[in-house]
Legacy VTK file of the C-alpha trace (Angstrom):
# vtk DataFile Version 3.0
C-alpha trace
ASCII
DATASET POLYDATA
POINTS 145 float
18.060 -22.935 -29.773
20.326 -25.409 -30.853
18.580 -27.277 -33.763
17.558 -24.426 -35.441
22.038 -24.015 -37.187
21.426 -27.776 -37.613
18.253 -27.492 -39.860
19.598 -24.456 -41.184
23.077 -26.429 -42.288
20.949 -29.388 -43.633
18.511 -27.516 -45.572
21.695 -24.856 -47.002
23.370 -28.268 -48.064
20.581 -29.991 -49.732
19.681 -27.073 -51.915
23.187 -26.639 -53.002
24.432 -30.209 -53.805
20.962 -30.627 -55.652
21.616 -27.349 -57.977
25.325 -28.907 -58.388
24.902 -32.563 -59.406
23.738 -31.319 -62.819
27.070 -29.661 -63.083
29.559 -30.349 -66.185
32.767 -32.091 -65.159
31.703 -32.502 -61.478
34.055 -34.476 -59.387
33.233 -36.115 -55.793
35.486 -36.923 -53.226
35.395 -38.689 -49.654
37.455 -37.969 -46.317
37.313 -38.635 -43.305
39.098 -36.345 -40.319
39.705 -34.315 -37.454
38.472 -30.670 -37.431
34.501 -28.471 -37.408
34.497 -29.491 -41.225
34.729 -33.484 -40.578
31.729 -32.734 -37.573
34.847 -32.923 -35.149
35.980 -36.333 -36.061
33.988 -37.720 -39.116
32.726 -37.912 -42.592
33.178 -34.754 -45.641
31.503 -35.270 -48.870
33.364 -32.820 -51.665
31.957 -31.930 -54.803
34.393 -29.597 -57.095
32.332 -28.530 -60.101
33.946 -24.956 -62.407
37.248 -24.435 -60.043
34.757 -24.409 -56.580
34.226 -27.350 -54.118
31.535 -27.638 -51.897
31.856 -29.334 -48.884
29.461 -31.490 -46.215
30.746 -32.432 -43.638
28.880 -34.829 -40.943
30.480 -35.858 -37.518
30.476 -37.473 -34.290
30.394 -33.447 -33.234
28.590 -31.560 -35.673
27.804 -30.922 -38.845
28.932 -28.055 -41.324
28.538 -26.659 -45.194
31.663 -24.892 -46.637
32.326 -23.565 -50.389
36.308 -23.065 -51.328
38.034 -22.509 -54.299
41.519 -22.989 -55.428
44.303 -20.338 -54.686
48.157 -19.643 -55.667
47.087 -20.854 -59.310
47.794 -25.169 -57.966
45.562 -27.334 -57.490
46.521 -27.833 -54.046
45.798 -25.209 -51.804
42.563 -24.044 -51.076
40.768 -20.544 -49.196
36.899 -20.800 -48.541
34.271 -20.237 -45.901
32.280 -22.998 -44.023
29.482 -22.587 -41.316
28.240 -25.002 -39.299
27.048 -26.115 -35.516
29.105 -28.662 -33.313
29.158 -29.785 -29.370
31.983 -27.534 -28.632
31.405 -24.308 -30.995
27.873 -23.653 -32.110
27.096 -21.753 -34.436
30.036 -21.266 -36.022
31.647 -19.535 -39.337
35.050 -19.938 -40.483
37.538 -18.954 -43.027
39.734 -22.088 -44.144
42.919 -22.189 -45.595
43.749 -26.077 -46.775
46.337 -27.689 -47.958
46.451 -31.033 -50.396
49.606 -32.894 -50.514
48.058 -34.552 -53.867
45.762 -32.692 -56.080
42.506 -31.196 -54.706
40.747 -34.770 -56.424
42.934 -37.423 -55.810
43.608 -39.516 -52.929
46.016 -38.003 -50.394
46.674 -36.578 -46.543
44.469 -32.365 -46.389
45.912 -29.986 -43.683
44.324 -26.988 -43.081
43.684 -23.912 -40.193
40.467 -22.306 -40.007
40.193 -18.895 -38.340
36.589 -19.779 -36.361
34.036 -17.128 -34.908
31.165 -19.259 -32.928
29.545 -19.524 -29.383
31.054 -21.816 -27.028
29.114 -23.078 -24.643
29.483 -24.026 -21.104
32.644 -22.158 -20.280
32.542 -19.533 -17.313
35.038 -17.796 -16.099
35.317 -14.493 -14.047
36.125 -13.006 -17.111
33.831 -14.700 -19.701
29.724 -14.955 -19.278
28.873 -18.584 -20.661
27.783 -18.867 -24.317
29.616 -16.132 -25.329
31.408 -15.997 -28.802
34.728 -16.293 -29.309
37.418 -16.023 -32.189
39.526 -19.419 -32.600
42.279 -21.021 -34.540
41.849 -24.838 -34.860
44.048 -27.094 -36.888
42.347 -29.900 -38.944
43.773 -33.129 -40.563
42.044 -35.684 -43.177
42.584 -38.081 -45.479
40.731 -37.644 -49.039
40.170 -41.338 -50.887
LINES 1 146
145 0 1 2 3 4 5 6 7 8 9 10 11 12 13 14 15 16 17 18 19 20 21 22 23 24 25 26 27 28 29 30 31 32 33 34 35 36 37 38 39 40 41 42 43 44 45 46 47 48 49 50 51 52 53 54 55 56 57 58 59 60 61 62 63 64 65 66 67 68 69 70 71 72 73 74 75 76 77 78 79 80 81 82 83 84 85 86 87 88 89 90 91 92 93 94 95 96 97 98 99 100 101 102 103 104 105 106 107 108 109 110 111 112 113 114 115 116 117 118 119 120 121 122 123 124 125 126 127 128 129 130 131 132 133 134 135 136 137 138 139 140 141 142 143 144
């Protein structure tokens, strides 16, 4: 069914920004971008609250929920998980490594891979039955403002 990772994204999201908003020093940022976190090619609302950011991200494609934290003790490189449905790989989870060529909260160009498990659909081949999973790497570019 292919609402049901869409309701189940929206409903995951809601509950967690609402617990977070009442966070000490919480930050929010805006992007926009290419890549399953931006919905394909949209829109990714960030709040970073206690060293983790949580993520929304609503496209043209899809939508997703991610969590992340900072690694390599900077402020500019990230790990984290985000699931999420789109038009090209539903149902999907992924593990995210980004990169921020300014800090993680100020304006600035993110780069990032995500190592993606999710169903494809539509895509037969004598070798593949259609909507079957696969494992991906995607590359995904924003800009944080």
């Amino acid at each position: 069914m292919k609402q049901r990772p869409l309701f189940l994204a929206s409903i995951l999201s809601l509950t967690v920004f609402t617990k977070i908003t009442d966070a000490k020093e919480t930050s929010y940022t805006n992007s926009m971008g290419i890549g399953l976190q931006y919905g394909i090619l949209g829109y990714q609302r960030k709040i970073v609250t206690n060293e983790i950011i949580y993520t929304l991200g609503i496209g043209l494609g899809g939508v997703s929920v991610g969590i992340s934290s900072p690694v390599f003790g900077t402020q500019r490189d990230t790990l984290g998980v985000t699931i999420g449905s789109s038009f090209e790989v539903t149902d999907f989870f992924a593990l995210q490594y980004h990169h921020y060529f300014s800090d993680l909260d100020k304006p600035g160009l993110v780069m990032g891979l995500d190592l993606v498990n999710g169903r494809t659909e539509g895509v037969s081949s004598i070798f593949t039955e259609e909507d079957e999973r696969e494992t991906l790497v995607l590359f995904n570019v924003g800009y944080q403002f």
